[in-house]
Each structure stands twice: as C-alpha cells, then as structure tokens.
Residue frames as a rotation matrix with the C-alpha (Angstrom) as fourth column:
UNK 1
0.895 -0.417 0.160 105.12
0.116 -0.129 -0.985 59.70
0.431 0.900 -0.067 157.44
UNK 2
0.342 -0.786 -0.514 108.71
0.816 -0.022 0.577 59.03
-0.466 -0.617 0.634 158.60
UNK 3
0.397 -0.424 -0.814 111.35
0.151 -0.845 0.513 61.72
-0.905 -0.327 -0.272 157.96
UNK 4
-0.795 -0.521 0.312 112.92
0.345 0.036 0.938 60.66
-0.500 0.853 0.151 154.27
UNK 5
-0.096 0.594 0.799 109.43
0.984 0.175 -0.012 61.14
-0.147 0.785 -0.601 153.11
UNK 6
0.424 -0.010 -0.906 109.58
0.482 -0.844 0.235 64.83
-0.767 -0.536 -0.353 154.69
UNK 7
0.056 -0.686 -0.725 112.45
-0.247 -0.713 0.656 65.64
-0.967 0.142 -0.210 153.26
UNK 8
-0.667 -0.253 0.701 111.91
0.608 0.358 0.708 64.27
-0.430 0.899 -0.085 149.65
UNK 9
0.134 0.986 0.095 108.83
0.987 -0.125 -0.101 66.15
-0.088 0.107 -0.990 149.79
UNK 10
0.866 0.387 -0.317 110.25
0.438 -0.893 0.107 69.45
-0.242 -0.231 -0.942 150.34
UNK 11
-0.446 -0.879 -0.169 113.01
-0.061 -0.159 0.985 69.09
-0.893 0.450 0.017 148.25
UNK 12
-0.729 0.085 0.679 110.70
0.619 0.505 0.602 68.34
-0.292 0.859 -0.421 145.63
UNK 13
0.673 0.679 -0.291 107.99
0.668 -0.728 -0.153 71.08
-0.316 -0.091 -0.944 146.23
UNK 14
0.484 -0.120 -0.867 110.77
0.447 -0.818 0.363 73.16
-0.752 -0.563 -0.342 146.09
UNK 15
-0.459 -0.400 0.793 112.36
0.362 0.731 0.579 72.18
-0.811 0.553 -0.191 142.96
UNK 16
0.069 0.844 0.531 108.70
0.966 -0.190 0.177 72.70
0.250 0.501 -0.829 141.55
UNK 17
0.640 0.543 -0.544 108.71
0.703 -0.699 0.130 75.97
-0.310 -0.466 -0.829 142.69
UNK 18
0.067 -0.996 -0.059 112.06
0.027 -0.057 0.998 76.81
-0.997 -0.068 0.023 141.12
UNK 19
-0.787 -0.042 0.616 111.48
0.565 0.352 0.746 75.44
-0.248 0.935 -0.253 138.19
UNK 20
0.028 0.870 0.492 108.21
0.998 -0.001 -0.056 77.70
-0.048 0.492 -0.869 137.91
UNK 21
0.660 0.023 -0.751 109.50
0.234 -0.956 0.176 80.60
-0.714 -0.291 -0.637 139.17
UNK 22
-0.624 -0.728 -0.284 112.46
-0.057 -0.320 0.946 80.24
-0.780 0.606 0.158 136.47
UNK 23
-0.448 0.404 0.797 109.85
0.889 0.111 0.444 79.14
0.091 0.908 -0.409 133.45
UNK 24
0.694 0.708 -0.131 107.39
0.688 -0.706 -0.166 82.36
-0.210 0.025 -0.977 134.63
UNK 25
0.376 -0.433 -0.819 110.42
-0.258 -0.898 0.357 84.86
-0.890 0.077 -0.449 134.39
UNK 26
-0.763 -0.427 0.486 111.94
0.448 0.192 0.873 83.04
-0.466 0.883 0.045 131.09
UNK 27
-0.100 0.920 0.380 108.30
0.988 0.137 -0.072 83.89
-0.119 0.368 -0.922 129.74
UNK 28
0.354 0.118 -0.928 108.35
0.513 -0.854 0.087 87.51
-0.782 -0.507 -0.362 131.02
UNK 29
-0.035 -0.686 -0.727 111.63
-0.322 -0.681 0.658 88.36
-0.946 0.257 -0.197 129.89
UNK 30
-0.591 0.301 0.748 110.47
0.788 0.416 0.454 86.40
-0.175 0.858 -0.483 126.05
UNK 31
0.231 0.969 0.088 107.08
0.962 -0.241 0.126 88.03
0.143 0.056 -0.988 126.02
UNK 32
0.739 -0.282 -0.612 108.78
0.060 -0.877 0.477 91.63
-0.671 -0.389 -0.632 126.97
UNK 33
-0.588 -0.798 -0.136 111.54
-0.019 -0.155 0.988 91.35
-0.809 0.583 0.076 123.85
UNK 34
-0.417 0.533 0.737 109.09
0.878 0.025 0.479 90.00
0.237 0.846 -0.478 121.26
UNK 35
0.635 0.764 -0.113 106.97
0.762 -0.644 -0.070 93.61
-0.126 -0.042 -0.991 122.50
UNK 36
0.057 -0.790 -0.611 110.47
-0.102 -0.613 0.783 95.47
-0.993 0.017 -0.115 122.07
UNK 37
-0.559 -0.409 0.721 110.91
0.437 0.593 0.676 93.63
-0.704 0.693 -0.153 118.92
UNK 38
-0.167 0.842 0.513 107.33
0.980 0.200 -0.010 94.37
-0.111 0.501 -0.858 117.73
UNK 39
0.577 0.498 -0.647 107.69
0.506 -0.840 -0.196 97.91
-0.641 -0.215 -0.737 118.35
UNK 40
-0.282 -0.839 -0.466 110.60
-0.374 -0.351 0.858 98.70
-0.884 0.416 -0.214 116.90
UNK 41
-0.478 0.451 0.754 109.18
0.866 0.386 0.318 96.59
-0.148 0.804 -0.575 113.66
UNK 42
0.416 0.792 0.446 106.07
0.909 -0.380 -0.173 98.73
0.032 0.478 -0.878 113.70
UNK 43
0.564 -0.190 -0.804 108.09
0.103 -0.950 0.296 102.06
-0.819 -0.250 -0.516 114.29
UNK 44
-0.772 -0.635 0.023 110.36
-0.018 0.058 0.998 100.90
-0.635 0.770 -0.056 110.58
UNK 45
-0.185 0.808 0.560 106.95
0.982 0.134 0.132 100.14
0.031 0.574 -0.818 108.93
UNK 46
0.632 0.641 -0.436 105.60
0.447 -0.761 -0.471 103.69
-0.633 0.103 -0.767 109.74
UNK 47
-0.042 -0.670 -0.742 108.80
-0.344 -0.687 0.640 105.36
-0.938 0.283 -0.202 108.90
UNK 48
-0.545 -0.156 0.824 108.57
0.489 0.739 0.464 103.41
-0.681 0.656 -0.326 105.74
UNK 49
0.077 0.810 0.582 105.30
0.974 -0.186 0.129 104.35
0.213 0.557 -0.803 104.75
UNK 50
0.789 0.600 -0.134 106.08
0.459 -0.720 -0.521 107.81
-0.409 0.349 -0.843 105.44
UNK 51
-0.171 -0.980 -0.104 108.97
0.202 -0.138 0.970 107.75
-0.964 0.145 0.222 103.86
UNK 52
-0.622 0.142 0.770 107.16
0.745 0.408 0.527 106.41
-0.240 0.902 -0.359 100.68
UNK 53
0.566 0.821 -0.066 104.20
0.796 -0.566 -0.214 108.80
-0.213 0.069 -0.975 100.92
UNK 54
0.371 -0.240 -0.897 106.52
-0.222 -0.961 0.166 111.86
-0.902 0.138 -0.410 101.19
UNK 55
-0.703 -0.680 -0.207 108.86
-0.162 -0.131 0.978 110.73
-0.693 0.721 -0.018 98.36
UNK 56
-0.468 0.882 -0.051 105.60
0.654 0.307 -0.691 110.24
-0.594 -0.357 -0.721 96.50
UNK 57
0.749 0.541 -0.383 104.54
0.593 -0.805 0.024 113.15
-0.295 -0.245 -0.924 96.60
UNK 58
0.143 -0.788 -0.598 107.84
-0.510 -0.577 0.638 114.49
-0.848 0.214 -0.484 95.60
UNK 59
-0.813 -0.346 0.469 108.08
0.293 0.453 0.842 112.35
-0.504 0.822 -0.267 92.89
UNK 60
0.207 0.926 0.316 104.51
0.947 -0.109 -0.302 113.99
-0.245 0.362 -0.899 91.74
UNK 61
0.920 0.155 -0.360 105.63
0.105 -0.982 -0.154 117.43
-0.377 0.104 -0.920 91.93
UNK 62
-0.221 -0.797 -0.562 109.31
-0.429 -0.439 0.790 117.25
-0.876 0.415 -0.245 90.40
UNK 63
-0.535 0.226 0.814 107.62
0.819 0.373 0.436 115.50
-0.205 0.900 -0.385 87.55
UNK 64
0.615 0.785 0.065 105.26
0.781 -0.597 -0.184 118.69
-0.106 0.164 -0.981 87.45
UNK 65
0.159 -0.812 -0.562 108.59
-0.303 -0.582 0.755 121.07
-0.940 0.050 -0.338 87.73
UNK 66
-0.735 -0.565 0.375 110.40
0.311 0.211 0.927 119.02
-0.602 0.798 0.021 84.97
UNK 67
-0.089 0.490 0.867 107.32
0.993 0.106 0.042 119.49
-0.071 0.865 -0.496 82.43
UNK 68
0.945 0.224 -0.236 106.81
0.212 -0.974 -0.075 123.32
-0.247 0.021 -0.969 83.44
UNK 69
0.410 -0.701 -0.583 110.58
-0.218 -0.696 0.684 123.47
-0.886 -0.153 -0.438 82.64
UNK 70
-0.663 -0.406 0.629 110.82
0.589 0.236 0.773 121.86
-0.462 0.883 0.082 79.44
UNK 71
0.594 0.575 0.562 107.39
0.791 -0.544 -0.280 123.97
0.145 0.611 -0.778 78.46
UNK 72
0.824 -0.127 -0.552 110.04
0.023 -0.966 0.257 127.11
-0.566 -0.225 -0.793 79.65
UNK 73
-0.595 -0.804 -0.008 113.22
-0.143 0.096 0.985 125.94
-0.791 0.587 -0.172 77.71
UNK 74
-0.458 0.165 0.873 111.00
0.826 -0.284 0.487 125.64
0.328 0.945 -0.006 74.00
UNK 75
0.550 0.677 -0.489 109.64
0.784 -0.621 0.023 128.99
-0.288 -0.395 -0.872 74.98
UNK 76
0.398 -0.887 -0.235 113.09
-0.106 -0.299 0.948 130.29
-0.911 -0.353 -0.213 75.31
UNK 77
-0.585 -0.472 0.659 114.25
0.586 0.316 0.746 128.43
-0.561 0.823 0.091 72.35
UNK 78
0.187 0.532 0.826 111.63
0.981 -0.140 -0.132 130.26
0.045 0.835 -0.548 70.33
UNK 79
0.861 -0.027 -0.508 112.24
0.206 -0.895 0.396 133.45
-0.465 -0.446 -0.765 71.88
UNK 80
-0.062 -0.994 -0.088 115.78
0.011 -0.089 0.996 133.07
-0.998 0.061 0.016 71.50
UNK 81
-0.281 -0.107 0.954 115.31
0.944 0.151 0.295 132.15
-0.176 0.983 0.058 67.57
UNK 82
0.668 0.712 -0.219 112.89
0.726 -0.687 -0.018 135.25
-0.163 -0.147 -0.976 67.35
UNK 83
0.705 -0.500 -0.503 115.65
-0.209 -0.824 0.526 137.43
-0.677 -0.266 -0.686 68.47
UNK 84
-0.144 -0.942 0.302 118.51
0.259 0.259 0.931 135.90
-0.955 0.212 0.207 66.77
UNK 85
-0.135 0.324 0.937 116.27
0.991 0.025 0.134 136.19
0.020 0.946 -0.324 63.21
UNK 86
0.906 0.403 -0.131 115.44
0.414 -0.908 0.071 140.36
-0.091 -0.118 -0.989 64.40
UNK 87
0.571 -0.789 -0.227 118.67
0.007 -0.272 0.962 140.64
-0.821 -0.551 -0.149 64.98
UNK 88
-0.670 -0.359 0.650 120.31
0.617 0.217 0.756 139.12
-0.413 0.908 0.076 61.34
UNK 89
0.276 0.509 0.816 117.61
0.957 -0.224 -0.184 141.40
0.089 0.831 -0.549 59.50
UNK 90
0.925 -0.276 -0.260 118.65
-0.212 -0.945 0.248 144.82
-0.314 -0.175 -0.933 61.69
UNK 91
0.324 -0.789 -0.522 122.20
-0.218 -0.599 0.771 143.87
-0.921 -0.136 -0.366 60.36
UNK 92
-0.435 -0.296 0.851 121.29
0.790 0.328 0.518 143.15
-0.432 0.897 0.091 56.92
UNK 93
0.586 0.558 0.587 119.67
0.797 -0.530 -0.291 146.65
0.149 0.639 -0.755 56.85
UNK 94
0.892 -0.264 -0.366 122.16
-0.110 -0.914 0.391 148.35
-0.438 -0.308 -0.845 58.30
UNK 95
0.164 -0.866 0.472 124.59
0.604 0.467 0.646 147.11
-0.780 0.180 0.600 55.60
C-alpha cells in the first residue's frame, strides 16, 4: 500500500471518528434535555393535580360554610322578627 493510500486512510478513519464522537455527544446532550424537559413537565402535572385536589376540597367545604351560613342568617332573621314583634307589643302595653 503506497503512502496516498496511508494517508487517505487515516484521514478518513479519523473523520469517522469525529463524526461519531460529535453524533454520540449531540445524542447525550438531546437525550439529557428531553429528561430535564420531562421532569420539569411531570413536576407541573403534580403541582397541578395537587393544586386541583386541594382547591377541591376547598371548594367542598366553603360550599358546606356557605349553606351553614345561610341556615344562620334565616335563623337570625327569625330571631330578629321574634324580637322586633316582643318588642312592638311591650310598647303597645306600655302606652
């Protein structure tokens, strides 16, 4: 094998070797974002879902507040009538 074949050869090996070492680290540094990528994804999904769960859940119990306060405000109202009607008879007797 004379010398051009040498050197075509081991310019070209190298080349190959170049070219694989640059495709294996393009891969890496892909394959190492899309797992950054994927985490951060699944770390918005949880927070999501316990975002939803808690507000949920809060949206179950201030619906249970609001009814225990409307059953306390016609209470009140009746109370309040109660008194207002005791009240007009103690000063029609004390006319």
């Amino acid at each position: 094998m004379d010398e051009d074949w040498k050197w075509f050869l081991g310019i070209a090996a190298s080349m190959f070797a170049s070219w694989g070492a640059i495709l294996i680290g393009s891969f890496r540094n892909l394959s190492a974002r899309i797992t950054k990528g994927n985490g951060e994804l699944h770390a918005r999904i949880d927070n999501t879902r316990e975002n939803y769960v808690r507000r949920d859940d809060f949206s179950k119990t201030t619906e249970r507040i609001e009814r225990a306060i409307e059953k306390m405000e016609s209470e009140l109202r009746d109370h309040n009538t109660k008194v207002l009607q005791a009240i007009a008879q103690l000063s029609q007797n004390n006319k």
